[in-house]
N, C-alpha and C positions, 0 to 999 in steps of 0.2 A: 173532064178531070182525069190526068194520066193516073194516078194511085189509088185506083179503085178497079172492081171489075164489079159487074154483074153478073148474078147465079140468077137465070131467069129459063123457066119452062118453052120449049118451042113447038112448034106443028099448031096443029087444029085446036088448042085448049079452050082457047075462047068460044068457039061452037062446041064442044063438048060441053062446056060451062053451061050453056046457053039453052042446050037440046035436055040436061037433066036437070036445070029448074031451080027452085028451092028444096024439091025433096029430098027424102032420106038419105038416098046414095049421094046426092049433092053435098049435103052438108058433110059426110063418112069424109068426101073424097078431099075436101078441101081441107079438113081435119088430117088426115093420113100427108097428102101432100104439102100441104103448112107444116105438118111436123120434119119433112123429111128437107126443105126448103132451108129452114130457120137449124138444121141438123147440118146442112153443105156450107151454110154460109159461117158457122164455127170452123168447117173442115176446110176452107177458101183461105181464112182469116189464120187457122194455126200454119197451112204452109205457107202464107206469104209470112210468116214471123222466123220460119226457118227458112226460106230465103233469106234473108235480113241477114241473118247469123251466118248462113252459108254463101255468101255473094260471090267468092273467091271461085267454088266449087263451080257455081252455075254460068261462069265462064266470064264475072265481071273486071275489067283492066284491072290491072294490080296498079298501086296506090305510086304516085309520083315520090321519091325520098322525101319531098320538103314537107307534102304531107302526113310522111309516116313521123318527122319529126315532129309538128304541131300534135296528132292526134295520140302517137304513144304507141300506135296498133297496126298492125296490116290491114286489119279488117274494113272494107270499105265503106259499110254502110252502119256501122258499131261506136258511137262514140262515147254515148250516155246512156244508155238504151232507151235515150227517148222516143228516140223513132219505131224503134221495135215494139213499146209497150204500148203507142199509141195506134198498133193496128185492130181493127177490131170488125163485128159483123154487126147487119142489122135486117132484118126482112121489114119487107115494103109491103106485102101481100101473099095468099098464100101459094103462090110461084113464083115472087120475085123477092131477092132480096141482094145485098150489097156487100163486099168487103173491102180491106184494103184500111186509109189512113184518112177518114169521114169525117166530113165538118159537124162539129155541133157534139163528136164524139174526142176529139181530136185537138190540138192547139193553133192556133192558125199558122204559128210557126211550123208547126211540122205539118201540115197541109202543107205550103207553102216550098218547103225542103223537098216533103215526098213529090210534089208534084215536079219541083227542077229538075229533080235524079233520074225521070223517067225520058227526059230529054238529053240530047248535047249542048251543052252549053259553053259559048265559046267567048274571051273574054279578052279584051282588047289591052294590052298593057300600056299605061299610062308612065309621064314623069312621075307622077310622085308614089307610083308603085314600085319603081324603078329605086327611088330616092328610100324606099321603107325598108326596104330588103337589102340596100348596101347598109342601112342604118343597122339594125339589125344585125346583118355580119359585123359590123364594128364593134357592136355588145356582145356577139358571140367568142369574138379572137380575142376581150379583153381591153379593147381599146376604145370603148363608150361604155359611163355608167349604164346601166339599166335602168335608175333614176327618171334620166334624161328622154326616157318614150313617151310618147304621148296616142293616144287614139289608136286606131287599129294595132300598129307597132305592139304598144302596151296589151294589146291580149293577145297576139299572138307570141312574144313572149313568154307570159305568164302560162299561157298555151302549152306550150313544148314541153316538150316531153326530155327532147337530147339536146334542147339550149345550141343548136349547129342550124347555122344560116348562111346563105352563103347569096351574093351580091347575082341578080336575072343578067343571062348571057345578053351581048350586046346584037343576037341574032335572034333571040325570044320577041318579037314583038306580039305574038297571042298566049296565050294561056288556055288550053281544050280541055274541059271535064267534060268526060265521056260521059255516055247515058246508062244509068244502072238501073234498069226496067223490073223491081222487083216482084210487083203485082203480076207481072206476064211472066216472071219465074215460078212463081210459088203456085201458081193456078193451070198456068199451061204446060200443066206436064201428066202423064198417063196415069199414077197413081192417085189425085186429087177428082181428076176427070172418071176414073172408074169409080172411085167411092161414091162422087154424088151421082153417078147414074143409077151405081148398084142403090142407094137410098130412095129414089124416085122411084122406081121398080119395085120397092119393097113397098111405098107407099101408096100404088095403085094396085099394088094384090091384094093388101091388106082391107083396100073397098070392098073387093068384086070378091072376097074370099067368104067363107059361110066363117058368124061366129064360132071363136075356140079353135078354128083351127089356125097353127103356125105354119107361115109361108116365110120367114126370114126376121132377121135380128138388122136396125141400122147399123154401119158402120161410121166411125168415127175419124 
């Protein structure tokens, strides 16, 4: 699934796991480390919601005219803020857990969205794509009711934002949405990556540390 990532602990944990048991410091560590886990996968989940908002920034194509005409907005990946509200986290265990736009959290339509966006998608123009968009400009200059739409036509009308359409060059025969990879913006970048390290860090001192005393505060 491209619109996710995993927040998942690496190296030796599993024999670490393994070598202290059910005891005390076992249970401490899974405890401290679950908390600090289920702490990165909020901090995974808030910046990919400000990638969302910032797509522009983090170097995504700026928007084709026809699409700034349908959606109102520069903004790439900003329509409704369905997409944006539907990112979120979840832990699995206590080193692994998930972010990004998760089934079962999520709608399957924007599953479905967040997962195309992470790709190129390239799309073949057709007659009666051809045939929509001259119709279209005909309602735009005046000279087709608006009435007379029917099917896609009809919402992406009702769509627009500046009512300007204009008839696909006769040299267009693809149509390329770029890949806007927001999951690999919002996670792969140095300030996210040092937060949950610094959290894991604070989470295995907080083990091996004598009660009462402070060895650090998570960050958020």
């Amino acid at each position: 699934m491209g619109a996710r990532v995993d927040i998942k602990l690496t190296g030796q944990w599993a024999g670490l796991e393994k070598t202290l048991g059910t005891g005390r410091i076992a249970k401490r560590l899974r405890r401290e480390v679950g908390r600090a886990t289920k702490r990165n996968g909020e901090i995974a989940a808030r910046a990919i919601r400000k990638a969302v908002r910032s797509a522009t920034a983090e170097g995504a194509a700026p928007l084709a005219d026809l699409t700034i005409s349908i959606k109102g907005s520069r903004r790439p990946l900003i329509e409704s803020w369905g997409l944006h509200n539907s990112i979120t986290s979840r832990q699995l265990s206590w080193g692994h857990g998930i972010a990004g736009v998760l089934r079962g959290d999520a709608s399957e339509e924007h599953v479905r969205r967040a997962d195309a966006m992470h790709s190129t998608t390239i799309i073949k123009v057709t007659a009666a794509m051809r045939w929509m968009f001259f119709a279209l400009h005909l309602v735009s200059i005046g000279a087709r009711d608006p009435s007379r739409l029917t099917g896609r036509a009809a919402e992406l009308w009702a769509k627009s934002a500046t009512k300007e359409f204009y008839p696909l060059a006769a040299t267009t025969t693809w149509i390329t949405l770029p890949a806007r990879p927001f999951v690999k913006w919002g996670t792969e970048n140095p300030e996210t990556y040092a937060k949950s390290l610094h959290n894991w860090r604070i989470a295995i001192a907080r083990t091996f540390t004598v009660k009462g005393r402070t060895v650090g505060k998570f960050m958020y």
